[in-house]
Structures are given as structure tokens and as C-alpha cells.
N, C-alpha and C positions, 0 to 999 in steps of 0.2 A: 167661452170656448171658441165661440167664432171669431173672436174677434183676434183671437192666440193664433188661430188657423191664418186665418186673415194675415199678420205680422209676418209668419211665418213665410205664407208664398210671396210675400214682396220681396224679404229678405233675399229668397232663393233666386228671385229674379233678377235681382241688384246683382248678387252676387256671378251670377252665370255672364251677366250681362259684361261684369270687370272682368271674366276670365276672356272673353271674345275680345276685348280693347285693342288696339293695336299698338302699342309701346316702342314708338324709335329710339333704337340704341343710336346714340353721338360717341362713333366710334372715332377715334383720334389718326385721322391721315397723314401719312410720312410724306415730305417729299420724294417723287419719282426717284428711283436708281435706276443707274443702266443696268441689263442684264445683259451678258455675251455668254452666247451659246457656242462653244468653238473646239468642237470636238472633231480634230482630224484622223480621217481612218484610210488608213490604206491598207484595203484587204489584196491577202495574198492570192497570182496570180494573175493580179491587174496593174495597170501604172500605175493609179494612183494622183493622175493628173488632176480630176474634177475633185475638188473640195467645196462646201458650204461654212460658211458662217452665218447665224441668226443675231441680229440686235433687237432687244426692244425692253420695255421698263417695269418697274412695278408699278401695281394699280392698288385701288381702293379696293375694301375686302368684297364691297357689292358688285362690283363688277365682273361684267359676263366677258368683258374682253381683252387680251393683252395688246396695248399700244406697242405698234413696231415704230422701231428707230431706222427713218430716210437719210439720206444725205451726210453719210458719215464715208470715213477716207479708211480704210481697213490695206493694212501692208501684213505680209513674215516675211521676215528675214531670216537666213540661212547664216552658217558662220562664215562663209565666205562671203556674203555680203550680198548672196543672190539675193532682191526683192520679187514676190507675187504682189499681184496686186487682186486684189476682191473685187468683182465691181456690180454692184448692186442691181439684183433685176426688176424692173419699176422700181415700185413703190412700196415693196412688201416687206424692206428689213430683213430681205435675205440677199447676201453676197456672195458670189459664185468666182472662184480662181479657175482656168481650164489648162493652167502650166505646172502645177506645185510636180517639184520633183522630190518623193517623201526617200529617207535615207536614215536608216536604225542606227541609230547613238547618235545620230546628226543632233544640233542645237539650234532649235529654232527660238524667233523673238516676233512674237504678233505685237502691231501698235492700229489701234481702234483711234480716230479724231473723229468724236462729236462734239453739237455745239459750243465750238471753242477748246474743251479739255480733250486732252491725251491720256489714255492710257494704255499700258503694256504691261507683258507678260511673257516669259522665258522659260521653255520648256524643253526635256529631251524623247524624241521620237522610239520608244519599244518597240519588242520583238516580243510576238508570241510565239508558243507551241504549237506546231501543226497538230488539227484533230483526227483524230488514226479511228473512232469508234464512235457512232450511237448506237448507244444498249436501250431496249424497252421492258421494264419488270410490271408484273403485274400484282405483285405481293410487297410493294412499297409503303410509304407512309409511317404513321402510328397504328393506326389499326391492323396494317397489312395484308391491304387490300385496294390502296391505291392504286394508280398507274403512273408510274413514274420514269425520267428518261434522264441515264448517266450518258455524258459525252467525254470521251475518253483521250489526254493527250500524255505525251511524256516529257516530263519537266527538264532540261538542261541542265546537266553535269556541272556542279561546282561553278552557279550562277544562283544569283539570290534574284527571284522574280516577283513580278505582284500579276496580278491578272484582274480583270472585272467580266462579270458572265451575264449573259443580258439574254433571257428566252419569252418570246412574243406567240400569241395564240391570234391563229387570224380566227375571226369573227370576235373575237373577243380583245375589251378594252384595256385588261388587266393583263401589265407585264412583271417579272421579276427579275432581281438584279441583286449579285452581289461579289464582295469584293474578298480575292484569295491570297493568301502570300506565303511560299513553299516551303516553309520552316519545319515541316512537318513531313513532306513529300519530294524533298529535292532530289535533284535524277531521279526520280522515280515515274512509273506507269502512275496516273490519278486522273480525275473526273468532274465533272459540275453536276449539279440537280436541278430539274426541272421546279423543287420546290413549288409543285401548282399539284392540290390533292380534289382538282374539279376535271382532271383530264377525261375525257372520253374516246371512243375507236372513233374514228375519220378524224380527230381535230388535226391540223399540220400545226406542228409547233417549229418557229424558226430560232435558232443559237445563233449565237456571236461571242467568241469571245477575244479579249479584247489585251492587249499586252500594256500595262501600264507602270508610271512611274512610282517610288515613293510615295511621295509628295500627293499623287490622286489618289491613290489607295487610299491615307489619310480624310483627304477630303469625301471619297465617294462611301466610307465606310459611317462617316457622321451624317450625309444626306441619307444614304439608304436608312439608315435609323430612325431619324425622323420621318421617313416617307410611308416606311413600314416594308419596305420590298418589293413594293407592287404598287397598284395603280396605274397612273399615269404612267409613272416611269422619275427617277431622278431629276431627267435630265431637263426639263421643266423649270419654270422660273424658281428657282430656290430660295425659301426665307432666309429671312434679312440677318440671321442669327448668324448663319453660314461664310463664311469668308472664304474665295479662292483664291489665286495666285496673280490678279489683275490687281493693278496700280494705277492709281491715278494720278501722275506726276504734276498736274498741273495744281488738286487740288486733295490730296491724300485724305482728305474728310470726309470728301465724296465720293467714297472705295463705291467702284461696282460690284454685281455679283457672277457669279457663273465661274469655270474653268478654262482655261487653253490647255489640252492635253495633244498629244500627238500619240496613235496606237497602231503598231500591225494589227489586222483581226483576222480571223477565219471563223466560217461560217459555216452552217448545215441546216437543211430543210430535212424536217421528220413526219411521217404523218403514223398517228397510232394505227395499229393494229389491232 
């Protein structure tokens, strides 16, 4: 019988000991892709002048950091043939234009040179809806008893729109995002949701929204999906699954990721009540 006992705790020991083990997964690394972050927004009211663009690549799944892309040539083009130029501030992979002259249905053409390859991408510049209303309910959600926040515009008369709605919580890391299109609602009075059922009184939640093409609708409606709607935010390095509208002419196998959209937005600060 002791000797059964005996068997028995070594077993247990062996066995807890394999559950502690540390087991490296050899997960299979891609080579780098570019990402271009190149979301231009000109909110209503303003010029419009100062734009951003981000470059930088994909990483390994361990890693804590995203590598930015230095020393790249970033132009748009207008149809008339104005060029901006981008021009990188140090070394951070962000490039700053201080002239873009933004202009709704205009046809812009962004071209990205890094190490050696070109790529481009050809976009047209939207118009949003101005926002006429935030409403605060307090009898929202499923349960109804959320607190939830409709922002209120009126869609354009016999105009097919798309829109994207982007609302952030300051102190909080979690944004949501999604993407509208007025088949449902044309000329008509309509609204966004704050779709956040963790509101509380004092959070300020900030809107945007955003007037987009097609073409992103498409795209922003397959990242939010994958993303879940929240989180970080879409606009984040996007998996590799994802394809936007950037070309790589020099080497079309080495597609980067990200979008070039061009959006009027308008915007509102709310704080609950």
C-alpha cells in the first residue's frame, strides 16, 4: 500500500512538473510589409492644411513594438497636378504636409518610395453631413438601462453616401467604429451610436464622423469585423488578410497594407450627464 501511495505522489509530481514546462511555439515569420496609415481628414471649419501620414511594417507576433518606416519620399497629387510633399519629422515614420489644399470630389493620387519600391494609390475626397444633435438616453442598450449617445445629421437629398463613425472615451483605451451607407435613410434626419454599454456620468466621449468613399466603406466594414469594433481602433496595423487600395508597382507581390482615404469630418465633444 505504501509503496502504491509512494507511485502515486511521484506520478503527481512528474506530472505538475510537465504542466509548468515552458513549450516555445516556432511560429512561422512573414517577411516585413509596409503599412501606410494615410488617412486624410479635413474637418469642417478648418483649412485643412496640416495632414499626417504614418509608415511603418509588420512584426513578429512577440513583439511589443511596431518598427517605423525613415527615409521614404511621400508626394499627393491633385488632378491638376498640384504636388504636397510629406516631409518626415526625425525619425518617427511620421510625415507631415503644412500646404494640402483638401477639395470634395477632388481626385487625389498618394505615391509612398521606400527602399527602392513605389507605391500608389488613387482616391476621391468626401463630404460629410453636418451634425445638427447629441442626444443622451438613459434607457438604451438590451437591457435598457444603458447610457447611450445618438448624434444626429441629415443625409443629402438624392446622393448615395457612405459614412464611417469613430467615438473615443478619454481615460479609456477602448474605441468603436463603424461603417454606414444611406440606403435606408437617404434625405432623411438619422444618427450614430455610441455602441459603448460601460458609459458612466462625467466620461467625455469624443465623435467624428467621417464622409467616405465606396471603396473604404468596403474595406473599413471587413477590418471592423475582424477587429470587433473596438479596441484599439481599426486604424492600426491591419492583418495581412486585409488588402487596401496601395499598389506596388515596382513589385505587385509585395502589396503593402493600410488605406489612402481622403474624408470631410465633423466632430463633437459630449460629456454624460
Amino acid at each position: 500500500m505504501k509503496k502504491i501511495h509512494l507511485f502515486l505522489s511521484l506520478f503527481t509530481l512528474l506530472f505538475l512538473y510537465s504542466c509548468e514546462e515552458v513549450i516555445d511555439v516556432d511560429l512561422t515569420t512573414a517577411d516585413p510589409k509596409l503599412v501606410v496609415e494615410a488617412t486624410i481628414k479635413w474637418k469642417k471649419g478648418t483649412t485643412g492644411k496640416e495632414q499626417r501620414i504614418k509608415l511603418s511594417t509588420t512584426t513578429s507576433y512577440y513583439s511589443t513594438e511596431i518598427p517605423v518606416v525613415s527615409g521614404a519620399t511621400i508626394t499627393v497629387k491633385n488632378s491638376t497636378n498640384t504636388t504636397f510633399n510629406f516631409t518626415e519629422v526625425g525619425t518617427t515614420g511620421e510625415y507631415v504636409c503644412y500646404n494640402f489644399i483638401p477639395k470634395i470630389e477632388e481626385v487625389y493620387t498618394l505615391t509612398v518610395i521606400s527602399k527602392g519600391e513605389t507605391y500608389t494609390a488613387t482616391e476621391t475626397l468626401k463630404s460629410v453631413a453636418p451634425i445638427t444633435e447629441v442626444e443622451q438616453k438613459n434607457d438604451g442598450g438590451i437591457t435598457g438601462k444603458d447610457i447611450q449617445i445618438k448624434t444626429y445629421f441629415t443625409d443629402p437629398v438624392l446622393e448615395t453616401n457612405y459614412y464611417l463613425y469613430q467615438y473615443s472615451y478619454t481615460g479609456k483605451i477602448k474605441q468603436t467604429f463603424y461603417a454606414d451607407e444611406d440606403s435606408y435613410f437617404q434625405g432623411n434626419r438619422f444618427f450614430s451610436l455610441s455602441q459603448n454599454d460601460e458609459l458612466e456620468i462625467g466620461d467625455e466621449v469624443s465623435i467624428v464622423h467621417y464622409g467616405i468613399s465606396k471603396t473604404y466603406y468596403n474595406y473599413m466594414n471587413i477590418l471592423i469585423g475582424i477587429a470587433g469594433g473596438g479596441g484599439g481602433g481599426p486604424f492600426q496595423a491591419p492583418p495581412a488578410t486585409v488588402r487596401g487600395n496601395i499598389i506596388n508597382v515596382t513589385d505587385k507581390d509585395n502589396y503593402a497594407l493600410g488605406f489612402f482615404s481622403l474624408s470631410e469630418i465633423d466632430t463633437r465633444t459630449y460629456i454624460i450627464e
